[in-house]
C-alpha positions as CSV (number, residue, x, y, z in Angstrom):
1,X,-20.3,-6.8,-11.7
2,X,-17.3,-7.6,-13.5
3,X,-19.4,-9.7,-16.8
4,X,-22.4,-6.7,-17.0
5,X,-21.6,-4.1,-19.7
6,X,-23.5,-1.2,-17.5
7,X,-21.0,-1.6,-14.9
8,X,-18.9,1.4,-13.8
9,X,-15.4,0.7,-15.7
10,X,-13.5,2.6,-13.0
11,X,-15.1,0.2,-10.0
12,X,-14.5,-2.8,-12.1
13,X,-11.0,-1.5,-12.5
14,X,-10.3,-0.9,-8.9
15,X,-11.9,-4.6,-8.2
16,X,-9.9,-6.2,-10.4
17,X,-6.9,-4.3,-8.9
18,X,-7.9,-5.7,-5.3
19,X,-8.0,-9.2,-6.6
20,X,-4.6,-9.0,-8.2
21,X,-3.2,-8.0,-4.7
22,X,-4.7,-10.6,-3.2
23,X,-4.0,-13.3,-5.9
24,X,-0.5,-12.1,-5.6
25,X,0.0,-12.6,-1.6
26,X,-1.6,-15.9,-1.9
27,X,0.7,-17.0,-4.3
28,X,3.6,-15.5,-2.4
29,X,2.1,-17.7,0.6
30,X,1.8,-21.1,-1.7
31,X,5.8,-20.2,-2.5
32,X,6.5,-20.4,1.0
33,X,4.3,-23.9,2.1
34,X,5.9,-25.1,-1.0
35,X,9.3,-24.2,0.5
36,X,8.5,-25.5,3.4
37,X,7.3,-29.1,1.8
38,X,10.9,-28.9,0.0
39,X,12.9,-28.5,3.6
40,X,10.9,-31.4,5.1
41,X,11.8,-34.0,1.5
42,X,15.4,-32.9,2.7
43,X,15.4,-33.5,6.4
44,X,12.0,-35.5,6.6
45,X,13.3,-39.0,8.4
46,X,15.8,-36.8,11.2
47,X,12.6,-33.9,11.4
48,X,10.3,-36.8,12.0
49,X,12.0,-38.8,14.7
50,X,12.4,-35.4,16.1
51,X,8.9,-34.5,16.2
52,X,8.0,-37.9,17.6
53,X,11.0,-37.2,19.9
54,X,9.0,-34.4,21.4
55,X,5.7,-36.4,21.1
56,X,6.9,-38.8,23.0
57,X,7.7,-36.5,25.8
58,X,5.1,-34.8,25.9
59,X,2.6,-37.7,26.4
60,X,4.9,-39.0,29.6
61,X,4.4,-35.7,30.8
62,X,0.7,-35.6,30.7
63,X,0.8,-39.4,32.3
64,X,2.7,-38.6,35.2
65,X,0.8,-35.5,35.8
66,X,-3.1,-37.5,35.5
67,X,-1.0,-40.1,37.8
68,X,-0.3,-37.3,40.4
69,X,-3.8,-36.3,40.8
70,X,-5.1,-39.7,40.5
């Protein structure tokens, strides 16, 4: 649609507008994961011994609750 000379300008035009907007938020959303990446380079060895912190717990959770109905 967007390569073929017969094609209706005004549909091209409101296409390309609809891919801008989405290139846009999906750009916006890439600033933010890379954002994200940058806050766990800063904190990453406390963020991880958190998260495996709470790992931890939960799997002695799930034990003692498969060695109640065992």
């Amino acid at each position: 649609m967007i390569l073929d000379a017969k094609s209706d300008p005004q549909k091209v035009a409101v296409l390309l507008t609809r891919l801008q907007a989405r290139m846009d938020a999906l750009s916006e959303r890439a600033a933010t994961f890379k954002n994200y990446q940058k806050n766990f380079k800063v904190y990453g060895r406390a963020t991880t011994v958190r998260i495996d912190l709470v790992a931890n717990i939960m799997l002695n959770l799930r034990l003692q609750r498969y060695d109640r109905y065992c």
